[in-house]
C-alpha positions in Angstrom: 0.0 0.0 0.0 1.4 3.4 -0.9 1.9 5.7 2.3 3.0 8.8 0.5 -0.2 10.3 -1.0 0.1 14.1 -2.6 -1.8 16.1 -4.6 -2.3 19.3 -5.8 -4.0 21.2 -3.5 -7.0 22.7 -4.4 -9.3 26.1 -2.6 -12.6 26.8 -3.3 -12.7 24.7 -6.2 -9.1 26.0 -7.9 -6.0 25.0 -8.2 -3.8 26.4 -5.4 -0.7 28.6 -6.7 2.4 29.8 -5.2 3.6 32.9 -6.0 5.6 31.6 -8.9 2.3 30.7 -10.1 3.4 26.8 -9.8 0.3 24.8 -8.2 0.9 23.7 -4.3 0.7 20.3 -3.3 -0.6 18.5 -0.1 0.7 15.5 1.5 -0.3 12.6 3.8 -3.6 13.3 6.6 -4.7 16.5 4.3 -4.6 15.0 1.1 -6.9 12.1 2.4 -9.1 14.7 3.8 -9.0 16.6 0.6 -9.4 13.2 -1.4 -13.0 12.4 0.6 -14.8 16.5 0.2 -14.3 15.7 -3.6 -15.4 12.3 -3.7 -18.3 13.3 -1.5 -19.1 16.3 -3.7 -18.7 14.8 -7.0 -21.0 11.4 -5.5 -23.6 14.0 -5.8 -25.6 13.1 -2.8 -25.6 16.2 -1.2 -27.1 17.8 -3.8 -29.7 15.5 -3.2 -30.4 16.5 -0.4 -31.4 20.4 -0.9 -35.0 21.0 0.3 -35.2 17.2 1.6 -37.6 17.1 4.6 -37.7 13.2 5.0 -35.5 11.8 7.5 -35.5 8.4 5.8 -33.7 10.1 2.9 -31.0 11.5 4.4 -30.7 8.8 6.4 -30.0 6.6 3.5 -27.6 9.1 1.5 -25.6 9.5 5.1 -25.0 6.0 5.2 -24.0 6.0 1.2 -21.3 9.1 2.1 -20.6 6.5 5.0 -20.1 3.6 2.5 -18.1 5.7 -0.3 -15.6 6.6 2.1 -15.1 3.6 4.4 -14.3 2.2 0.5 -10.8 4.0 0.3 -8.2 2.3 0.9 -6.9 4.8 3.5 -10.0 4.7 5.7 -10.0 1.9 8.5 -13.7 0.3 7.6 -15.5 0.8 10.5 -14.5 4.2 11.7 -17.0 6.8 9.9 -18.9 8.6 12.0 -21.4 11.4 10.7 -23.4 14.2 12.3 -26.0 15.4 10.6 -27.9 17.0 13.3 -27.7 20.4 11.7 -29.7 20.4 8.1 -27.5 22.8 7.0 -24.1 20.7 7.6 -22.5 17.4 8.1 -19.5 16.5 9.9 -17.8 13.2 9.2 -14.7 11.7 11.2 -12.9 9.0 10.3 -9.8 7.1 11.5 -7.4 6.6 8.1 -3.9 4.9 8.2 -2.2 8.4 8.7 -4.8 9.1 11.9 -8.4 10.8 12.7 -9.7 12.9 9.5 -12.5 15.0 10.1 -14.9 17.1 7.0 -17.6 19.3 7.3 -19.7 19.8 4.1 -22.6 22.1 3.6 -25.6 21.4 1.9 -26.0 23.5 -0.8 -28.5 26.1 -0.9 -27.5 26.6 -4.6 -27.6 23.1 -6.2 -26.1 24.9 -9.6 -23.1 26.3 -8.1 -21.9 22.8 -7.3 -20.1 20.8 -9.8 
């Protein structure tokens, strides 16, 4: 298993430049944190859940986010835990093999600004 994970680090949806205009990388714990927002955004499943009023619905797409991520190969299976108790925003931790990772997502209030 690979134990050196980089990438390019990206803010509020861009690349991340330095001042030589090169784009910055991250390393190890962020980059798996990094890693899961995207894979969470790009799932899709938040999305789904603008203006959703049944519990049963978000129940079932917070276990999916819980699924998707316990399926990298970073994340001990077993460790996700979410909060959802705020409508607006969830809260994931997770133990990977570089330690405890924690997200916090919103739930979009504009579904077409999310890509």
């Amino acid at each position: 298993m690979n134990t050196d994970w980089s990438d390019i680090l990206i803010t509020d949806r861009d690349l991340t430049l330095d001042p030589a205009g090169i784009p910055d990388y991250v390393t190890q714990r962020p980059s798996i944190t990094q890693d899961i927002v995207h894979m969470i955004l790009e799932s899709g499943l938040l999305i789904e859940l603008v203006g959703e009023r049944s519990r049963a619905k978000w129940t079932g797409n917070m276990t999916r986010i819980e699924m998707l991520v316990e399926d990298d190969e970073r994340i001990i299976p077993g460790t996700v835990v979410i909060n959802w108790n705020d409508p607006e925003q969830i809260v994931l931790f997770a133990q990977s093999v570089m330690g405890e990772v924690s997200v916090t997502l919103s739930v979009p209030d504009n579904p077409e600004g999310i890509s």
